[in-house]
C-alpha positions as CSV (number, residue, x, y, z in Angstrom):
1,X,95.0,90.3,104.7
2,X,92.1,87.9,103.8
3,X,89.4,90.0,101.6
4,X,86.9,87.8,101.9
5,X,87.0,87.5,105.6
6,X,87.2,91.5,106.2
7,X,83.9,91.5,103.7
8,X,82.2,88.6,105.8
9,X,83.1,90.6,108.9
10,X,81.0,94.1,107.6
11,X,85.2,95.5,106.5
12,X,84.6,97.7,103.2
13,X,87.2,95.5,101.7
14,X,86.7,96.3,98.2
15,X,86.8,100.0,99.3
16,X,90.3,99.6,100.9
17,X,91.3,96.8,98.2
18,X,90.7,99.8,95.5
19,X,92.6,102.5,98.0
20,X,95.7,100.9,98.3
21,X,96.2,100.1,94.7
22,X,95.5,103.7,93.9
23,X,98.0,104.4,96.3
24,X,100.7,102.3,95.1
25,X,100.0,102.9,91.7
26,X,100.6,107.0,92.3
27,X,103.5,106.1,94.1
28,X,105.2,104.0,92.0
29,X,104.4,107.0,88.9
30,X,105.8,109.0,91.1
31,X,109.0,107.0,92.1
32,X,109.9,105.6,88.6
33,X,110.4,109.2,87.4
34,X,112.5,110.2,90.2
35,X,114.8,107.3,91.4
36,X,114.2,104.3,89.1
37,X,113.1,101.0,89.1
38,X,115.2,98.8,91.6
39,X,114.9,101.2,94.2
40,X,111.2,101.7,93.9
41,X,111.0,97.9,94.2
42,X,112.9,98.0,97.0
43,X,111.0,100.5,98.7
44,X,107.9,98.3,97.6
45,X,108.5,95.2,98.9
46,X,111.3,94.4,101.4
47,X,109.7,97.1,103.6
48,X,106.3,95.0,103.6
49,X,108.2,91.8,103.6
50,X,110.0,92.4,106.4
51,X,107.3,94.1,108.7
52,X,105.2,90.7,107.7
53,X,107.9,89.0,109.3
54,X,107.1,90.9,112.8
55,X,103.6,91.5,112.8
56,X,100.4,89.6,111.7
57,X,98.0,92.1,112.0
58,X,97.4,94.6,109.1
59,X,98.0,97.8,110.8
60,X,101.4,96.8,112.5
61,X,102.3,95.6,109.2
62,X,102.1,98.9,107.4
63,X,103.2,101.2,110.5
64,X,105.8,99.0,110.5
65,X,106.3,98.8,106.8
66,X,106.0,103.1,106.8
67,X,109.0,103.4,109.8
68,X,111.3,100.8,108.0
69,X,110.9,102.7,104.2
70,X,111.8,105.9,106.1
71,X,114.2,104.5,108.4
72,X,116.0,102.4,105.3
73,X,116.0,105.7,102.9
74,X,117.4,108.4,105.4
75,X,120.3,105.4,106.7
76,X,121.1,104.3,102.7
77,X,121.3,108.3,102.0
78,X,123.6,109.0,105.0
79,X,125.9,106.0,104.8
80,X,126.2,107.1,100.5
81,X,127.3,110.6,101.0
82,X,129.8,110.0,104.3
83,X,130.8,106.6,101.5
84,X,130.7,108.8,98.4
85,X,128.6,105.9,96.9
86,X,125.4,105.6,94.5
87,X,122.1,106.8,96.8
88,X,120.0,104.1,95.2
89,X,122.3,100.5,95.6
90,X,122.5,102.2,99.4
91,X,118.9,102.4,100.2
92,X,118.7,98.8,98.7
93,X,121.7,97.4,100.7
94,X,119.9,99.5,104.1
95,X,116.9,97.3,102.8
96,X,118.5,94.2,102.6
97,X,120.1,94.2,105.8
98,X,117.0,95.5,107.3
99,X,114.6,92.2,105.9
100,X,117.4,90.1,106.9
101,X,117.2,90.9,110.5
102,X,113.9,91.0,110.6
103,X,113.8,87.6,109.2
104,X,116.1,86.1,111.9
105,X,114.0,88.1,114.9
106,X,111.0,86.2,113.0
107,X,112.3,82.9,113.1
108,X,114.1,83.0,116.7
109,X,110.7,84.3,118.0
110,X,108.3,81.6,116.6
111,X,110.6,79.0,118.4
Protein backbone atom coordinates (compact mmCIF):
# COMPACT_ATOMS: atom_id res chain seq x y z
CA UNK A 1 0.00 0.00 0.00
CA UNK A 2 2.99 2.34 0.50
CA UNK A 3 4.15 3.62 -3.14
CA UNK A 4 7.14 4.81 -2.13
CA UNK A 5 8.25 1.78 -0.43
CA UNK A 6 7.23 -0.70 -3.36
CA UNK A 7 9.46 1.87 -5.66
CA UNK A 8 12.45 1.76 -3.12
CA UNK A 9 12.07 -2.03 -3.12
CA UNK A 10 12.61 -2.31 -7.36
CA UNK A 11 8.02 -2.60 -7.36
CA UNK A 12 7.00 -0.79 -10.77
CA UNK A 13 4.71 1.17 -8.54
CA UNK A 14 3.86 3.82 -10.78
CA UNK A 15 3.16 1.16 -13.41
CA UNK A 16 0.60 -0.57 -11.08
CA UNK A 17 -0.47 2.91 -9.46
CA UNK A 18 -1.58 3.83 -13.26
CA UNK A 19 -3.18 0.13 -13.76
CA UNK A 20 -5.46 0.17 -11.10
CA UNK A 21 -6.85 3.61 -11.71
CA UNK A 22 -7.50 2.63 -15.30
CA UNK A 23 -9.21 -0.17 -13.97
CA UNK A 24 -11.42 1.52 -11.63
CA UNK A 25 -12.04 4.22 -13.75
CA UNK A 26 -13.50 1.62 -16.69
CA UNK A 27 -15.29 0.09 -14.15
CA UNK A 28 -16.99 2.65 -12.59
CA UNK A 29 -17.96 3.98 -16.62
CA UNK A 30 -19.18 0.91 -16.94
CA UNK A 31 -21.19 0.47 -13.62
CA UNK A 32 -22.73 4.08 -13.49
CA UNK A 33 -24.55 3.29 -16.74
CA UNK A 34 -25.82 0.11 -15.68
CA UNK A 35 -26.74 0.10 -11.91
CA UNK A 36 -26.19 3.67 -10.54
CA UNK A 37 -24.30 5.39 -8.23
CA UNK A 38 -24.80 4.03 -4.62
CA UNK A 39 -24.33 0.68 -5.66
CA UNK A 40 -21.22 1.22 -7.67
CA UNK A 41 -19.89 2.85 -4.39
CA UNK A 42 -20.80 0.14 -2.68
CA UNK A 43 -19.18 -2.33 -4.78
CA UNK A 44 -16.17 0.17 -4.56
CA UNK A 45 -15.48 0.50 -1.21
CA UNK A 46 -16.98 -1.65 1.52
CA UNK A 47 -15.57 -4.69 -0.47
CA UNK A 48 -11.88 -3.09 -0.06
CA UNK A 49 -12.84 -1.84 3.37
CA UNK A 50 -13.69 -4.80 4.64
CA UNK A 51 -10.98 -7.15 3.18
CA UNK A 52 -8.47 -4.37 4.82
CA UNK A 53 -9.92 -5.34 7.91
CA UNK A 54 -8.68 -9.12 7.40
CA UNK A 55 -5.59 -8.91 5.59
CA UNK A 56 -2.54 -6.59 5.46
CA UNK A 57 -0.99 -7.61 2.60
CA UNK A 58 -1.97 -6.30 -0.90
CA UNK A 59 -2.83 -9.40 -2.69
CA UNK A 60 -5.20 -10.87 0.16
CA UNK A 61 -6.65 -7.61 0.24
CA UNK A 62 -7.94 -7.65 -3.40
CA UNK A 63 -8.57 -11.61 -3.61
CA UNK A 64 -10.38 -10.94 -0.76
CA UNK A 65 -11.99 -7.67 -1.88
CA UNK A 66 -12.87 -9.74 -5.58
CA UNK A 67 -14.66 -12.95 -3.43
CA UNK A 68 -16.60 -10.50 -1.15
CA UNK A 69 -18.04 -8.09 -4.44
CA UNK A 70 -19.06 -11.41 -5.98
CA UNK A 71 -20.19 -13.10 -2.92
CA UNK A 72 -22.19 -9.63 -1.72
CA UNK A 73 -23.85 -9.16 -5.48
CA UNK A 74 -25.07 -12.88 -6.12
CA UNK A 75 -26.49 -12.94 -2.05
CA UNK A 76 -28.19 -9.10 -2.43
CA UNK A 77 -29.64 -10.49 -5.91
CA UNK A 78 -31.01 -13.81 -4.44
CA UNK A 79 -32.40 -12.43 -1.14
CA UNK A 80 -34.23 -9.38 -3.70
CA UNK A 81 -36.02 -11.62 -5.98
CA UNK A 82 -37.15 -14.55 -3.14
CA UNK A 83 -38.05 -10.63 -1.06
CA UNK A 84 -39.47 -9.06 -4.20
CA UNK A 85 -37.23 -6.00 -3.24
CA UNK A 86 -34.97 -3.35 -5.17
CA UNK A 87 -31.63 -5.41 -6.51
CA UNK A 88 -29.51 -2.42 -5.68
CA UNK A 89 -30.47 -1.31 -1.68
CA UNK A 90 -29.94 -5.48 -1.50
CA UNK A 91 -26.46 -5.71 -2.72
CA UNK A 92 -25.75 -2.62 -0.36
CA UNK A 93 -27.47 -4.11 2.75
CA UNK A 94 -25.40 -7.76 1.69
CA UNK A 95 -22.43 -5.11 1.77
CA UNK A 96 -23.15 -3.73 4.95
CA UNK A 97 -23.56 -6.75 6.81
CA UNK A 98 -20.62 -8.17 5.18
CA UNK A 99 -18.03 -4.99 6.46
CA UNK A 100 -19.71 -5.30 9.65
CA UNK A 101 -18.57 -8.74 10.34
CA UNK A 102 -15.61 -8.29 9.03
CA UNK A 103 -15.01 -5.40 11.25
CA UNK A 104 -15.88 -7.35 14.51
CA UNK A 105 -13.54 -10.57 13.22
CA UNK A 106 -10.90 -7.60 12.83
CA UNK A 107 -11.19 -6.30 16.15
CA UNK A 108 -11.67 -9.75 18.23
CA UNK A 109 -8.51 -10.98 16.35
CA UNK A 110 -6.10 -8.06 17.11
CA UNK A 111 -6.91 -8.73 20.92
Amino acid sequence: FDETFAAATGIRARMYNLLIAVVTAVFIVLAMNLVGSPLTSALIVLPALSAMRLFRRFRGVICCAGVMVVGCAVAGLLFSMRASGAVGATVVIADLVVFLGCSAVGVLVRR
